[in-house]
C-alpha positions in Angstrom: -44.7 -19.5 -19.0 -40.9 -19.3 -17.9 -40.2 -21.2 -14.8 -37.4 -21.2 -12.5 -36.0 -23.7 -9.8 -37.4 -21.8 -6.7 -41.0 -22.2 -8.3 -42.3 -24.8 -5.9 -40.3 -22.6 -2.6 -42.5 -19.4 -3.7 -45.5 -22.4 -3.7 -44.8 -23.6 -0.4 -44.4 -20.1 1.3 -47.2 -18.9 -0.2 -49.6 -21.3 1.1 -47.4 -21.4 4.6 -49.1 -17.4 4.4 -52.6 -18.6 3.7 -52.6 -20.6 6.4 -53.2 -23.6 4.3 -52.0 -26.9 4.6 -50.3 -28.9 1.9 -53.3 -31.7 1.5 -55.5 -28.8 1.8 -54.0 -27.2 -1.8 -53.6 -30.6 -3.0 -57.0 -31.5 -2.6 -58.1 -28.1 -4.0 -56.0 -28.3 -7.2 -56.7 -31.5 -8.0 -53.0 -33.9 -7.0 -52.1 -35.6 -4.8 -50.0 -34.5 -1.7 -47.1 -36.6 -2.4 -47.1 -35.0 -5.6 -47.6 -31.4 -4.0 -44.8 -31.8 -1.6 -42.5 -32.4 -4.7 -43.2 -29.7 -6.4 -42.9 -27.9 -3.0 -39.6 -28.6 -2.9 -38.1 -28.2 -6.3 -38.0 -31.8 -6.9 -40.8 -32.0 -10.1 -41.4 -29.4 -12.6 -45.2 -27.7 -13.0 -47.3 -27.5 -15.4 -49.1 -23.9 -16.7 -52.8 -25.6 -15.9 -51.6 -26.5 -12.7 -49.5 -23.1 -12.0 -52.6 -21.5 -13.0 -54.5 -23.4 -10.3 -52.3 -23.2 -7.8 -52.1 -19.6 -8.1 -56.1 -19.0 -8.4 -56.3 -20.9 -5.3 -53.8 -19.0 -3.0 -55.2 -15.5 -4.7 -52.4 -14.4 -6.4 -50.7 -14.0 -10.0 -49.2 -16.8 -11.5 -46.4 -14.6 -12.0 -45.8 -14.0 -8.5 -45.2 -17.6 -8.2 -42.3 -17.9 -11.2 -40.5 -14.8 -10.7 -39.5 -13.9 -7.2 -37.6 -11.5 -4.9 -34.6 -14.2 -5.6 -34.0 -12.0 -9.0 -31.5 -9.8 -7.5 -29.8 -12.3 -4.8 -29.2 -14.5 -8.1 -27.6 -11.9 -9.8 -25.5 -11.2 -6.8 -24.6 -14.6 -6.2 -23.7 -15.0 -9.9 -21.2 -11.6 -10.1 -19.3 -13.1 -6.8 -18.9 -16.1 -8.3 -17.8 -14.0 -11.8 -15.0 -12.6 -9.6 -13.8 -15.2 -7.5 -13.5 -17.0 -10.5 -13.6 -20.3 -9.0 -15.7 -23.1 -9.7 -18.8 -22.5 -8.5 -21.5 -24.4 -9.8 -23.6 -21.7 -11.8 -26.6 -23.9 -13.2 -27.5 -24.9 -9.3 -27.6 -21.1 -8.2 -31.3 -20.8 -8.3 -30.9 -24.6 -6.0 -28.7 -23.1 -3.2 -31.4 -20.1 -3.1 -34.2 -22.2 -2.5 -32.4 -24.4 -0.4 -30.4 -22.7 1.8 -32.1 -18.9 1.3 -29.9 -18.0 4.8 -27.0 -18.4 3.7 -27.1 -17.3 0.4 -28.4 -14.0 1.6 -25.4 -13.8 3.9 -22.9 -14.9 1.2 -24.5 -12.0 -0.9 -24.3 -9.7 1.8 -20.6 -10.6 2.5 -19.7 -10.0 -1.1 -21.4 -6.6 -0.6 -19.5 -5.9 1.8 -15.9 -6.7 0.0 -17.1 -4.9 -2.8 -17.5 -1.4 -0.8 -13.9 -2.4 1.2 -12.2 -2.5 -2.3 -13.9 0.7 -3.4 -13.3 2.3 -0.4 -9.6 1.5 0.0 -9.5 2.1 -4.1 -10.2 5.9 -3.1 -8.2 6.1 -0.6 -5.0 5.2 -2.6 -6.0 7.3 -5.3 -6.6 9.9 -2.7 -3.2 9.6 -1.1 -1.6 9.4 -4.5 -3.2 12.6 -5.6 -3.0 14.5 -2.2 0.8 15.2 -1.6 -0.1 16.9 2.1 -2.2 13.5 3.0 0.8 11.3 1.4 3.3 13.2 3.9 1.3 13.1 6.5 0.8 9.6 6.7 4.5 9.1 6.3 5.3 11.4 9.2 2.8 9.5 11.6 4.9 6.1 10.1 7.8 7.2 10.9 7.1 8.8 14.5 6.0 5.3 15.3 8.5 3.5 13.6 11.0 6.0 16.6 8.9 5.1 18.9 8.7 1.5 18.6 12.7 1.0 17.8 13.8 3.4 20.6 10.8 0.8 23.2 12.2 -2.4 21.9 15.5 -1.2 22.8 14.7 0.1 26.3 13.0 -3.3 27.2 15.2 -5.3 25.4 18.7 -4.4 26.8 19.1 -5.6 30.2 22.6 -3.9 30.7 22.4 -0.9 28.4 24.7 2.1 30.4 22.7 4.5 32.2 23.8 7.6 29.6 22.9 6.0 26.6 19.2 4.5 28.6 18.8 8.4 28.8 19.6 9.0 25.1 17.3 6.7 23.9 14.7 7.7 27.3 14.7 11.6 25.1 14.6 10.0 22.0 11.8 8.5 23.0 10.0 11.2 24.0 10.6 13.3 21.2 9.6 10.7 19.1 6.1 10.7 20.8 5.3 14.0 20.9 6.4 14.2 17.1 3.7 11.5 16.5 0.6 13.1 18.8 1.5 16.3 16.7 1.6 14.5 13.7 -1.8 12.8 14.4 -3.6 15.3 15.3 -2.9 17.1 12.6 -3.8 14.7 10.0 -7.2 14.0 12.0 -7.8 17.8 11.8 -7.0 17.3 8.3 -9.3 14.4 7.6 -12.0 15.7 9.9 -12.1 20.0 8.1 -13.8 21.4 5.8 -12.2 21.1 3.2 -11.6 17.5 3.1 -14.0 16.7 0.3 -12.6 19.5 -1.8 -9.0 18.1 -1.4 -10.3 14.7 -2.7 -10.7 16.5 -5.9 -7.2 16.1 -6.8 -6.7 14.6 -10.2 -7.4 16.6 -13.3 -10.4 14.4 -14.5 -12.5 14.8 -11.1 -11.7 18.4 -11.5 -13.0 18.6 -15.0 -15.8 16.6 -13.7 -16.8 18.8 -10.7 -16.2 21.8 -12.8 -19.3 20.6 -15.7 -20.7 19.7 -12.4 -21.3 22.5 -10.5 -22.7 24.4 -13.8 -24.8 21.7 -14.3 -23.5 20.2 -17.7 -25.3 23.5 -19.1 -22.5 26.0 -21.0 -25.0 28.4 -23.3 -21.4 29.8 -24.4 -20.5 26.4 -26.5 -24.1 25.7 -27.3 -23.5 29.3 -29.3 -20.6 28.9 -30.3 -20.0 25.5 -30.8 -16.8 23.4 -30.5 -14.3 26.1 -30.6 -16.0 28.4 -27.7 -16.1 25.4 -25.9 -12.6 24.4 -25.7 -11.6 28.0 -25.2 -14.0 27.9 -22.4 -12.5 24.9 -20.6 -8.9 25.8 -21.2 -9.5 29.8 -19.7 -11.3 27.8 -16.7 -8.1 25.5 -16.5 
């Protein structure tokens, strides 16, 4: 029977949920305690007879006690470590789990997290780099602020600028604001309409792919006419 190093963790919790106590099992299964509480904690292997014990005693499946809920926290553990490519030691993953099942959960959780950043800020670049409306828009909120903030810094910077040019840069200021509240609001209105999701649906191959989509990858036409109707089907939709 496969065994893993968080064997003797599923053991120990097991029992903690029957209410049992380790000399308790022990005595039932036939060891000693000491010997128990090293198995308990991953310190000495165990054997099928006794697994089969063990488990018989605590009422449930040997298998419950060799394979886990750890299966997809290893995993995770393991692709973080993949991608970081560091030097993390691999062989004492199942270790750390059974160890330190805290914080392993929150490393996995973290790497989670990173994960859905980078995918998020992956769509929005492709977005912006497909979506010439969003691209300007962004650039005329940039460069409203970047007026703003020059036009400030000299304002509070210059102790003995002349009264007409403080009123130069005063208006310039103030166009330069309202240029950036319109400019904000209209890319929140952008962001925030209708037909945002449509306009993410920019480069050809999502448009192919919400095209097959939305006619459920079923064309009778090409499954009539083969090939040929096909691609005369997609190049008279496109």
């Amino acid at each position: 029977m496969a065994r893993s190093a968080l064997t003797g963790s599923r053991i120990r919790e097991r029992r903690g949920l029957a209410g049992m106590k380790q000399a308790d099992l022990a005595r039932a299964v036939g060891v000693s305690a000491s010997y128990l509480n090293l198995i308990e904690h991953n310190r000495r292997p165990i054997g099928d007879a006794l697994l089969k014990r063990v488990a018989e005693v605590l009422g449930v499946a040997a298998q419950t006690l060799t394979e886990g809920a750890e299966a997809a926290l290893l995993d995770t553990l393991r692709d973080a470590a993949a991608e970081a490519g560091g030097s993390a030691e691999l062989d004492r993953a199942e270790e750390f789990v059974g160890r330190f099942p805290g914080w392993a959960a929150l490393l996995a959780a973290r790497h989670g997290r990173v994960a859905l950043l980078e995918r998020t800020v992956a769509a929005l670049s492709d977005r912006m780099a497909h979506d010439p409306f969003l691209s300007a828009s962004l650039h005329e909120v940039l460069s409203a602020l970047t007026g703003v903030r020059s036009a400030a810094a000299i304002l509070a910077e210059t102790e003995d600028l002349e009264p007409e040019w403080q009123a130069r840069f005063q208006a310039n200021l103030g166009a330069d604001a309202d240029r950036l509240a319109r400019a904000a609001e209209a890319l929140v209105a952008y962001l925030d309409g209708p037909a945002a999701d449509e306009q993410t649906l920019a480069s050809p191959r999502e448009e192919v792919e919400a095209w097959f989509a939305a006619r459920g990858y079923h064309l009778a036409k090409v499954e009539a006419g083969g090939a040929a109707a096909g691609a005369r089907l997609v190049a008279e939709a496109f």
